[in-house]
Backbone as numpy.savetxt, mean C-alpha at the origin, in Angstrom:
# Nx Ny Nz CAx CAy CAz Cx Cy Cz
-2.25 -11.78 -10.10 -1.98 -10.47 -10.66 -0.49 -10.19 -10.45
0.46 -9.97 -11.61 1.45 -9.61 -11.24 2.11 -8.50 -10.70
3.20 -8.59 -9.75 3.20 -7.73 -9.05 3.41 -6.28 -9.65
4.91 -6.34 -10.67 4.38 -5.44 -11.56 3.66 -4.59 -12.08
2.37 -5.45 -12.33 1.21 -4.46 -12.55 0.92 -3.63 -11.71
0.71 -4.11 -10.17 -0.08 -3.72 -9.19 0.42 -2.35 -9.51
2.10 -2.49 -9.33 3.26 -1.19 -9.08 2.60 -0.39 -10.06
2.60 -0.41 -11.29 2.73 0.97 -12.36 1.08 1.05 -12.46
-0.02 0.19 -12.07 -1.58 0.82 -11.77 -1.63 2.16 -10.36
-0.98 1.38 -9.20 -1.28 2.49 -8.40 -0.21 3.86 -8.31
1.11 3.64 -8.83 1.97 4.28 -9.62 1.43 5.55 -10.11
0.54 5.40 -11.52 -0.50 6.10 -12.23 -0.79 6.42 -11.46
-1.93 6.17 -10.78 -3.17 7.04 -9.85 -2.60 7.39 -8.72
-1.89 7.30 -8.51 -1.16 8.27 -7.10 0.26 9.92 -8.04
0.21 9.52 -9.13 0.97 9.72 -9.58 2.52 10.47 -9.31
3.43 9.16 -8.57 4.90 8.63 -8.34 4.72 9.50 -6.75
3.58 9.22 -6.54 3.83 9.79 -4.80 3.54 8.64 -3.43
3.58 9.07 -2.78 3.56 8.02 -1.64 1.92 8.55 -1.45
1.29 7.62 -1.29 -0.55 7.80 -0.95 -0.56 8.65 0.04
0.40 9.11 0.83 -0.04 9.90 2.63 1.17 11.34 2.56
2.13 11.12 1.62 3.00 12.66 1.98 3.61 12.54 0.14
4.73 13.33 0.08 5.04 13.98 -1.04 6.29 13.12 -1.44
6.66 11.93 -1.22 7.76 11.53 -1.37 7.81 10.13 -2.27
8.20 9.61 -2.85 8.40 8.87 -4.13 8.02 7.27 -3.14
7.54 6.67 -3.89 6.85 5.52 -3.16 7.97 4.19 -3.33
7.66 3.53 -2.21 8.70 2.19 -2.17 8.43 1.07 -1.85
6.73 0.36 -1.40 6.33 -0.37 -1.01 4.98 -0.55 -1.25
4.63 -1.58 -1.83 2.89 -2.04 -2.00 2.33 -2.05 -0.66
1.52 -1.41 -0.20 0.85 -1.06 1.92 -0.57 -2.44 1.42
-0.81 -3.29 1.90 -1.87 -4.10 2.21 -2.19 -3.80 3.37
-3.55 -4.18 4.05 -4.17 -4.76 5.44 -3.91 -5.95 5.45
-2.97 -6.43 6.51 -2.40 -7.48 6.65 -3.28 -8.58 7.72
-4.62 -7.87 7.63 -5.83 -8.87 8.52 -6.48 -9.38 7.20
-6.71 -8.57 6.28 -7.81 -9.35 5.18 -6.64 -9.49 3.77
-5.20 -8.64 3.78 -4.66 -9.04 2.71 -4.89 -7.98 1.80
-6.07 -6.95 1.80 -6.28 -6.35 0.54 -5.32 -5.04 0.48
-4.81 -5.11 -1.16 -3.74 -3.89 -1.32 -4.48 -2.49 -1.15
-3.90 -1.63 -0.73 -4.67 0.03 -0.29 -3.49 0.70 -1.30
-2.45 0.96 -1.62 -1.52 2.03 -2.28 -0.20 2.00 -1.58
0.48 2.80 -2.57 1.76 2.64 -2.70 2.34 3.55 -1.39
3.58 3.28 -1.07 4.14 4.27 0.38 5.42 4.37 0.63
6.03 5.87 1.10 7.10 5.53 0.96 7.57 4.86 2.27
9.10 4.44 2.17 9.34 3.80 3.68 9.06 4.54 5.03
9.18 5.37 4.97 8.96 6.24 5.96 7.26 6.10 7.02
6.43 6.21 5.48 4.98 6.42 5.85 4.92 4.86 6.11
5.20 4.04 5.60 4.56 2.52 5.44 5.61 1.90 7.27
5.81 2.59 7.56 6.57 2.37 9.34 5.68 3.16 10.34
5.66 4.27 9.76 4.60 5.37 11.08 3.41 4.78 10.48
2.86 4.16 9.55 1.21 3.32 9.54 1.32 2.56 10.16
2.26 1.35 9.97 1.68 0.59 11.07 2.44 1.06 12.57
3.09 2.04 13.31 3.24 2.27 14.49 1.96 2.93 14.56
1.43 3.55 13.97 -0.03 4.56 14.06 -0.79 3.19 14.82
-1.17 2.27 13.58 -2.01 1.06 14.19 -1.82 0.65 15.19
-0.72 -0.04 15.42 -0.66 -0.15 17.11 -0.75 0.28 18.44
-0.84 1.92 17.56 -1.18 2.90 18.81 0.22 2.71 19.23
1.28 2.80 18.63 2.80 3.71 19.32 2.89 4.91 19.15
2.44 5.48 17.79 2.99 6.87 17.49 1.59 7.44 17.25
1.39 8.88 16.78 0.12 9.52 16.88 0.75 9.87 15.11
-0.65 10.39 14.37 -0.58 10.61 12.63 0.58 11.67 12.98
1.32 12.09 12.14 2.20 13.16 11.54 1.97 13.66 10.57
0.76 13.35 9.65 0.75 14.56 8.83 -0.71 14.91 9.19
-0.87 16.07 8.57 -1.74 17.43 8.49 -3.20 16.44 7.92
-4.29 16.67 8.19 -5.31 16.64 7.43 -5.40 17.08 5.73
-5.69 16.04 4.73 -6.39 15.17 5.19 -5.23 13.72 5.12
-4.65 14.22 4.60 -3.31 13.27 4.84 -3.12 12.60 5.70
-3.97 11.89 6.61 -3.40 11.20 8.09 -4.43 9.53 7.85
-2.88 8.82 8.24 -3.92 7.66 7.67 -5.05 6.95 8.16
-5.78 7.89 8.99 -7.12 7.11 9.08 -8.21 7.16 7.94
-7.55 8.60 7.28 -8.16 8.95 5.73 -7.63 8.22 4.99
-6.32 7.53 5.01 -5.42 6.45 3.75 -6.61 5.17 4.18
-6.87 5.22 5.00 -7.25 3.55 5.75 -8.76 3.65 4.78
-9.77 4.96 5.09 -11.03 4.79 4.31 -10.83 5.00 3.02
-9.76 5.67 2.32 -10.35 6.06 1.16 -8.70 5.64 0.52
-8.42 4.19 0.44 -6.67 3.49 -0.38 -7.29 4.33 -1.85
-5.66 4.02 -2.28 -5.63 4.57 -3.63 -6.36 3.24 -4.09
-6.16 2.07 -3.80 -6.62 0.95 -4.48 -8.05 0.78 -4.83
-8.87 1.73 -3.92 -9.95 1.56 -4.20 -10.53 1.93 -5.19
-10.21 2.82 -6.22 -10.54 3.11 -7.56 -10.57 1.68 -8.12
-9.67 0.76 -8.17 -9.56 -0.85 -9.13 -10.27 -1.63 -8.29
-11.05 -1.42 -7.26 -11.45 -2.58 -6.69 -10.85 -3.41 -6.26
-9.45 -3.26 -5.84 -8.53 -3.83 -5.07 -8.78 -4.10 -3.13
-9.48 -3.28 -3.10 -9.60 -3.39 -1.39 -9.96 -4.36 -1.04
-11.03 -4.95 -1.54 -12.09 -5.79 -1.55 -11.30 -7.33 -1.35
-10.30 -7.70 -2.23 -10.01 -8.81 -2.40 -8.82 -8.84 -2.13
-9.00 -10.33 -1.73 -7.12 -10.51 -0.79 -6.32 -11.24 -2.17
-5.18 -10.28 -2.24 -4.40 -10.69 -3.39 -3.34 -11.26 -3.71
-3.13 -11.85 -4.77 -1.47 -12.93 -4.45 -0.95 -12.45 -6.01
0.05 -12.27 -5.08 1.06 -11.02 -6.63 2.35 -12.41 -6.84
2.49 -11.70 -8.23 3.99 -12.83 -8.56 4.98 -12.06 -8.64
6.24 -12.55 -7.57 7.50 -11.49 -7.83 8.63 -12.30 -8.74
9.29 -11.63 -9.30 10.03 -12.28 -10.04 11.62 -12.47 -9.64
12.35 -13.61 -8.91 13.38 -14.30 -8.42 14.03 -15.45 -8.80
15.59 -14.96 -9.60 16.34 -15.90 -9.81 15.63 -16.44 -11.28
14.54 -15.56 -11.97 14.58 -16.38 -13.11 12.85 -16.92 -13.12
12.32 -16.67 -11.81 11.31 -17.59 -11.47 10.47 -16.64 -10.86
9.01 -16.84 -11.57 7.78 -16.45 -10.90 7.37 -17.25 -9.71
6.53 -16.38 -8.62 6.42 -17.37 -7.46 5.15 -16.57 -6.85
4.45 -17.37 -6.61 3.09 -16.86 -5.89 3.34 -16.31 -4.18
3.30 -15.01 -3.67 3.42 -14.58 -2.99 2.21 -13.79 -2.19
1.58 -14.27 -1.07 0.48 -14.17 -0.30 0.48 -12.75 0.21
-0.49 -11.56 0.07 -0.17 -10.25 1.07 -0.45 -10.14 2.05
-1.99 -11.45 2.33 -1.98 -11.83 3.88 -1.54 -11.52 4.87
-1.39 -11.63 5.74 -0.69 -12.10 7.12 -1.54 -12.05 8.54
């Protein structure tokens, strides 16, 4: 699936917001145990998620906005994206390249 797409599908359905606060999105957020994409985030939020996860920092926003609600209910889950671990193509130097969201 190109990456592209992913961008202007969850793009749409978030429409040009970050999935967790009010600010213009800058990063595709996966679960980096199973890989599957959840929604778009801005830098800000996609740093305090995963310090949240590790248990460094505590949520900062308000209910229902706090991502243990991003974690059950991704924007991705409307496409059935959660489900499956996905490999997006970014485009470099000219060249498509299969890129794992894994980790």
């Amino acid at each position: 699936m190109p990456y592209w797409y992913v961008w202007w599908r969850l793009f749409e359905i978030q429409k040009g917001r970050c999935a967790c606060c009010l600010e213009p999105p800058s990063v595709v957020d996966h679960d980096h145990r199973s890989g599957a994409i959840r929604g778009l985030l801005c830098i800000s939020c996609n740093k305090l998620e995963s310090a949240y996860h590790r248990r460094e920092r505590l949520c900062v926003h308000e209910p229902p906005h706090c991502f243990q609600h991003y974690w059950r209910n991704p924007p991705a889950l409307r496409l059935g994206w959660e489900k499956r671990r996905a490999v997006l193509l970014r485009s470099g130097h000219g060249t498509a390249f299969p890129v794992s969201l894994g980790g």
